[in-house]
C-alpha positions in Angstrom: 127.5 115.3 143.1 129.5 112.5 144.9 131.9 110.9 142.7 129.8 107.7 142.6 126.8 109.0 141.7 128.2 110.6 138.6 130.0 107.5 137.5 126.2 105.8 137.5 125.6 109.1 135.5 127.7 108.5 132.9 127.5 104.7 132.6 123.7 105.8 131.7 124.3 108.4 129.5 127.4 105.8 127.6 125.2 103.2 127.0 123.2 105.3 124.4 126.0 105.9 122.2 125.8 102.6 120.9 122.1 102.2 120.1 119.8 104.1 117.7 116.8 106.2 119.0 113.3 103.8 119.6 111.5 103.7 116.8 114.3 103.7 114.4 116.5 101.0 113.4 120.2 100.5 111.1 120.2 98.3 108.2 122.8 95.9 107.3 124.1 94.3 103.7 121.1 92.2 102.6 118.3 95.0 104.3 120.2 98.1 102.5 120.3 95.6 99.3 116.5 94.9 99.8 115.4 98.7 100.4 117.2 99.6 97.7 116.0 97.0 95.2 112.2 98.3 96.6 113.3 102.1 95.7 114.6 101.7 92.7 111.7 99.6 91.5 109.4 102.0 92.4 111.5 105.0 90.9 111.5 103.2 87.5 107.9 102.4 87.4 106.7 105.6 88.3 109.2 107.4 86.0 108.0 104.8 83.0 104.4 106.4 83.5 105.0 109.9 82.9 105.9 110.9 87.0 108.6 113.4 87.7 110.7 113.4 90.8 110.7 115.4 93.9 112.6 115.7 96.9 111.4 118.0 99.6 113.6 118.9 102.2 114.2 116.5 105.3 113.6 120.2 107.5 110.2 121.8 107.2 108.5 125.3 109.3 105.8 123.5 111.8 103.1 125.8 109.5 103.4 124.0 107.2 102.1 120.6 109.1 99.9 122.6 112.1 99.9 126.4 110.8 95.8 127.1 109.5 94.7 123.9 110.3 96.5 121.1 112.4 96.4 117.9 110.1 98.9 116.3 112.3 98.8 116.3 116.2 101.8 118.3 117.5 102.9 115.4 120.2 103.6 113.2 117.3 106.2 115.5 115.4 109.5 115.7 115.8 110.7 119.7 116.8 113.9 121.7 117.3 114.6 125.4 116.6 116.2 127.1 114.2 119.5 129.8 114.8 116.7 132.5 115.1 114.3 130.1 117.5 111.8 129.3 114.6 110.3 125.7 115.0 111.4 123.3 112.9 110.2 120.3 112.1 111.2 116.9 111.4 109.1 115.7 107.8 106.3 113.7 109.0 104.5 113.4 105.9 105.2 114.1 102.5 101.8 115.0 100.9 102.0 118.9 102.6 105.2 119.4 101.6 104.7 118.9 97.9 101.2 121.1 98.1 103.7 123.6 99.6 106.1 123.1 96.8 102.9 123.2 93.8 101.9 126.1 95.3 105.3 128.2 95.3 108.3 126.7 92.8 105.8 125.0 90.4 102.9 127.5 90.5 103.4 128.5 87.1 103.9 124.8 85.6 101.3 122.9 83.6 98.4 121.1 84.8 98.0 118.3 85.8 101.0 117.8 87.3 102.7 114.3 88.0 104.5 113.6 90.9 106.5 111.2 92.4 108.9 111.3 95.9 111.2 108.8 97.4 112.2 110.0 100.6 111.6 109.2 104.9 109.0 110.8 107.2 109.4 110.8 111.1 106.6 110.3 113.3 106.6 110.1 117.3 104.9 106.9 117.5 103.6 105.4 120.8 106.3 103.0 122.7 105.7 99.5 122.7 103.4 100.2 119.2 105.6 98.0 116.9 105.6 101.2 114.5 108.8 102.8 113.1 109.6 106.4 113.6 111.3 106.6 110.6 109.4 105.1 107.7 110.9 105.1 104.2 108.4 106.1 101.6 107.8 106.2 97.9 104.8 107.6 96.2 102.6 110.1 94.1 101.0 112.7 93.8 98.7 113.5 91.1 97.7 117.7 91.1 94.9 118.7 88.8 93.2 116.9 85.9 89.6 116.2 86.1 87.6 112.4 87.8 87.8 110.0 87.6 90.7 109.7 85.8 93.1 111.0 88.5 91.6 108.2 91.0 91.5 105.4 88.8 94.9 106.0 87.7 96.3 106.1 91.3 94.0 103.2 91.5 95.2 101.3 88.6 99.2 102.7 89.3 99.0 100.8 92.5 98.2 97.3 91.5 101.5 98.1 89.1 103.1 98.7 92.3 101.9 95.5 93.7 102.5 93.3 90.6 106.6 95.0 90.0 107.3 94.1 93.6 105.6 90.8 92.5 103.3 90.8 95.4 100.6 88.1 95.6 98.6 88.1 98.4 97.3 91.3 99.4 94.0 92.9 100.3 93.5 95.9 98.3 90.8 98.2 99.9 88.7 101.2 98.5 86.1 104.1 100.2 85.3 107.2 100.4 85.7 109.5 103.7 82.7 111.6 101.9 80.2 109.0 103.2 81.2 109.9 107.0 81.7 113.6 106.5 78.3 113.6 105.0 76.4 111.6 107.4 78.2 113.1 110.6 77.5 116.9 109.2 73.0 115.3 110.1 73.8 115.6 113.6 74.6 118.4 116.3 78.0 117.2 117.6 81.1 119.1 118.8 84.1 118.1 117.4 85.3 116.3 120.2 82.2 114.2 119.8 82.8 113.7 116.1 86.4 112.9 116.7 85.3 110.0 119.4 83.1 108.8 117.0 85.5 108.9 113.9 87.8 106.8 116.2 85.1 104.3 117.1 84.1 103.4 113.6 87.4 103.3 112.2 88.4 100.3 115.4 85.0 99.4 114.2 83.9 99.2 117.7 79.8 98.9 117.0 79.5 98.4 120.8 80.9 101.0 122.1 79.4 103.4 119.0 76.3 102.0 119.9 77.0 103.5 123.9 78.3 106.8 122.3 75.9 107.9 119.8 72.5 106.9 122.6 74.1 109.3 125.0 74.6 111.6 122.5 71.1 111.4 122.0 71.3 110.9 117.8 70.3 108.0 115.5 72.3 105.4 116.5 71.1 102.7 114.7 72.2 104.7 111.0 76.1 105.2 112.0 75.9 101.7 113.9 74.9 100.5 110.4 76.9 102.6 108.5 80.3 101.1 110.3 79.8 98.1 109.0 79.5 98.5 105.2 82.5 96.4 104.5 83.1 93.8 102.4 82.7 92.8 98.4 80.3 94.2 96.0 77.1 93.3 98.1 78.2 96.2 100.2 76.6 98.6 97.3 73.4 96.7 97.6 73.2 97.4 101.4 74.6 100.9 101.2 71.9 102.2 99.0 69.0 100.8 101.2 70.9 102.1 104.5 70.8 105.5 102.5 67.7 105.6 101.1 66.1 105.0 104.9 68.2 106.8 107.1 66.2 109.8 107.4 68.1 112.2 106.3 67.5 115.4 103.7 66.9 114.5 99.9 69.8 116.7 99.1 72.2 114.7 101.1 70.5 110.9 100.1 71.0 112.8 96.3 74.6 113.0 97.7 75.0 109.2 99.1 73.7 107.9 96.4 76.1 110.0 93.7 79.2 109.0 95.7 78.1 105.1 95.8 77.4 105.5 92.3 81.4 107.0 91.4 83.0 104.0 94.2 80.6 101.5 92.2 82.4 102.1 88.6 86.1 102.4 90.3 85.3 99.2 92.3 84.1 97.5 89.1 86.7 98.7 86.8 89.5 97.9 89.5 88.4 94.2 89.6 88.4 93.3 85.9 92.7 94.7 86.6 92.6 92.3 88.9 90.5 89.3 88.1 88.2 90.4 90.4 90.5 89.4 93.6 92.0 90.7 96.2 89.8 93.6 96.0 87.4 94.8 99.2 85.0 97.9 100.0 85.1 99.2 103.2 82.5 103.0 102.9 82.9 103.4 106.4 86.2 104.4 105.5 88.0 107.3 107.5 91.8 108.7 107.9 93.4 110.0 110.8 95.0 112.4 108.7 92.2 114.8 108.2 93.4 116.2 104.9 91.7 113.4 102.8 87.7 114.2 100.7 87.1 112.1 99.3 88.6 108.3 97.9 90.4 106.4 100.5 92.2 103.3 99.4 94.7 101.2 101.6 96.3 98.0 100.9 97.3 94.9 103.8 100.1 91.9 103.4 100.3 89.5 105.5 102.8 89.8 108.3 102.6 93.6 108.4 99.9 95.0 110.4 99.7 98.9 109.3 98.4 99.5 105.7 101.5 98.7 103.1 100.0 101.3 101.0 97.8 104.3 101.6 96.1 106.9 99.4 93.3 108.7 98.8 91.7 112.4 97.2 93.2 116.1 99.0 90.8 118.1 97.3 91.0 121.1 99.9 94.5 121.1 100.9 96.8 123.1 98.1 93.9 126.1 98.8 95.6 126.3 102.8 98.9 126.9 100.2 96.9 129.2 98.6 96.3 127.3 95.5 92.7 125.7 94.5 93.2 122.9 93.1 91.9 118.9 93.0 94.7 115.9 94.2 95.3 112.7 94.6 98.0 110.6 95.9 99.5 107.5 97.4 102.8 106.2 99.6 104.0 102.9 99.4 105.7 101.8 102.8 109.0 101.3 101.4 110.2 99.8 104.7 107.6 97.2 104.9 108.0 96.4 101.2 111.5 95.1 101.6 110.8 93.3 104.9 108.4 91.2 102.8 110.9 90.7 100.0 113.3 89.2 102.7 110.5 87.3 104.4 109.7 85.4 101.3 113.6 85.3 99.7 112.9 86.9 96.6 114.9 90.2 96.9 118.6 90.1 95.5 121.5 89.0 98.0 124.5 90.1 99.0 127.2 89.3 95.5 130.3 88.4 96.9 133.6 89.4 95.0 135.3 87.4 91.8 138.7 88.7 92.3 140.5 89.5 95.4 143.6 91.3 94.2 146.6 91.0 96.4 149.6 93.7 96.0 152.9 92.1 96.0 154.5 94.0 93.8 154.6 97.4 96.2 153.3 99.3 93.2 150.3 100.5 94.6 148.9 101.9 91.5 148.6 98.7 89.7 146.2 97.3 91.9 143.8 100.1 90.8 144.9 99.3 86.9 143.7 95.8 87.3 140.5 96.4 89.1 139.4 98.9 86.7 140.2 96.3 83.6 138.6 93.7 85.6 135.6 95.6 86.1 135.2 96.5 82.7 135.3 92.7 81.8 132.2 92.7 84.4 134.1 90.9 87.5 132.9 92.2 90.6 136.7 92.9 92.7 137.7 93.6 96.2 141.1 95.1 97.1 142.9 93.2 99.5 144.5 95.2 102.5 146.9 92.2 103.9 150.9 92.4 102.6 150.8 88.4 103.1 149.6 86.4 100.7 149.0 83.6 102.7 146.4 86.2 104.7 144.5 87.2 101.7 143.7 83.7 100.2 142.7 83.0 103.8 140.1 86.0 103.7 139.1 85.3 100.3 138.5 82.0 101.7 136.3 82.6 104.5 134.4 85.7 102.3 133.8 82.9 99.3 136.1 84.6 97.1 137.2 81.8 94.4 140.4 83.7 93.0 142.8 85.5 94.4 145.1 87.7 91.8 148.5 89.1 92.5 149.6 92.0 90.7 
């Protein structure tokens, strides 16, 4: 390669060293203080309610994300091998992982178990998207104990969530991905066709659903309807007379109806938390994650166009760990949380030091004696690392440090 050439090379390859990969980003002083405020507020709140913590490890096999069934598509995970060529994956969730963990470490632990993680997930996201790679999480997981207790606790733990990170104006939304399932299993579709249409109504595209399902030859005008049960509580009202015409088998109306009937009572219950606002239905409700059976629940802030918080009922997935048994969970976008602390200025700042102590002495070791009785006293000290004084009272100066000490 001609000696130009690879200069160009290596200007390339040099420019890389000073940026992070797309996707992710570095936080400085007031965004570390801010993510931190967000975790620790979660970490305390969940612990006050009876929630233990986990941490799972950063590293996972790919079977436990895409082994019996493939919950997350493999172009969106992040993959290297292992010393003995085993995939590896980057965590891009933190749901399996715990199910994995129920299932092995705490199989022989009490039921229902209480959960609750504080940890990142990595996603391949597409370019341009304005979505992170690396999202910082906090949530919980709820394993066993009977309905619907385990939902309206999630339920009720998540306006906590909202009212400790004294958030105001939000959109808190509720379904149930049971509706679809149910009403998708009435017509002879592949699962590419069910996937198309899952995608249509959860863009709620009527048009193009409309265009699908009449060239699919099915009842179009039921799942055109169906995608647009959204709103308050009239949504009940038009749900049951969408279900009770739609032309399907008594047992699966029976069905409808039952699961209305369960949203209907969380719905209410949720709004008298509440005061009755900030609180929407949406049954056409579906996930792209396609471990979810059964309550889906996200919540919107302004400013921040993916949910803020997502959750909903696993019912199915500890049995691909082996283990039967009913769950529920949430994540709280940890990331997104302290981006709207910032936004609105309510998140603690930066504390500059009280005392700068300057060494003049040349005993080293006093320097630490007097920070450490400062601290005690409760100062907040900084260790000056200039042998002029003149140079430290002109940094403590410019950092808004009022005293300078010598020792």
């Amino acid at each position: 390669m001609p000696m130009k050439t690879l200069n160009k090379w290596v200007i390339l390859i040099k420019r890389y060293d000073l940026l992070t990969p797309e996707g992710t980003r570095d936080l400085l002083f007031e965004e570390s203080i801010a993510r931190r405020y967000v975790e620790q507020k979660l970490q305390r709140l969940f612990s006050a309610f009876g929630y233990s913590e986990v941490i799972t490890s950063g590293l996972e096999y790919y079977d436990v994300f895409c082994s019996k069934k493939r919950y997350f598509p493999p172009e969106n995970i992040y993959k290297l091998t292992d010393s003995k060529g085993r995939l590896i994956v980057f965590r891009p969730d933190s749901t399996l992982p715990i199910a994995r963990l129920v299932s092995s470490r705490l199989k022989d632990s009490q039921l229902p178990l209480k959960l609750y993680y504080s940890q990142n997930i990595f996603r391949i996201n597409p370019k341009d998207s304005g979505r992170d790679d690396e999202i910082a999480q906090s949530g919980i997981e709820i394993i066993g104990g009977e309905n619907p207790f385990c939902d309206f606790e999630a339920l009720a733990l998540t306006v906590e969530v909202l009212k400790c990170l004294n958030i105001r104006d939000f959109h808190l939304e509720i379904g149930d991905c049971g509706f679809f399932k149910l009403l998708i299993s009435q017509l002879a579709l592949s699962d590419e066709q069910v996937e198309n249409i899952r995608v249509l109504i959860e863009n709620k595209n009527c048009h193009e659903l409309s265009e699908l399902l009449q060239k699919e030859h099915t009842c179009p005008w039921v799942m055109k309807e169906f995608s647009r049960l959204s709103g308050g509580r009239e949504v009940f009202d038009r749900a049951r007379a969408l279900f009770a015409g739609c032309g399907t088998s008594n047992k699966t109306v029976h069905m409808l109806m039952g699961l209305l009937e369960k949203l209907t009572l969380l719905y209410d219950n949720l709004t008298m938390l509440t005061g009755g606002k900030n609180i929407g239905v949406d049954l056409s409700a579906v996930s792209k994650i396609d471990y979810y059976t059964g309550l889906l629940f996200k919540v919107y802030i302004p400013g921040y166009g993916m949910p803020f918080i997502s959750g909903g009922r696993y019912d199915t997935l500890l049995g691909d760990f082996g283990r039967e048994l009913p769950a529920i969970g949430f994540a709280v976008n940890v990331s997104a949380a302290a981006d709207a602390l910032q936004r609105q200025g309510s998140q603690p700042h930066v504390v500059q030091p009280d005392v700068l102590i300057h060494n003049e002495s040349g005993d080293l070791s006093r320097s630490i004696e007097r920070a450490n009785e400062l601290i005690k006293s409760g100062k907040k000290i900084e260790l000056s690392l200039y042998s002029d004084l003149r140079q430290s009272e002109e940094y403590a100066k410019t950092k808004g440090i009022r005293k300078v000490e010598k020792v």
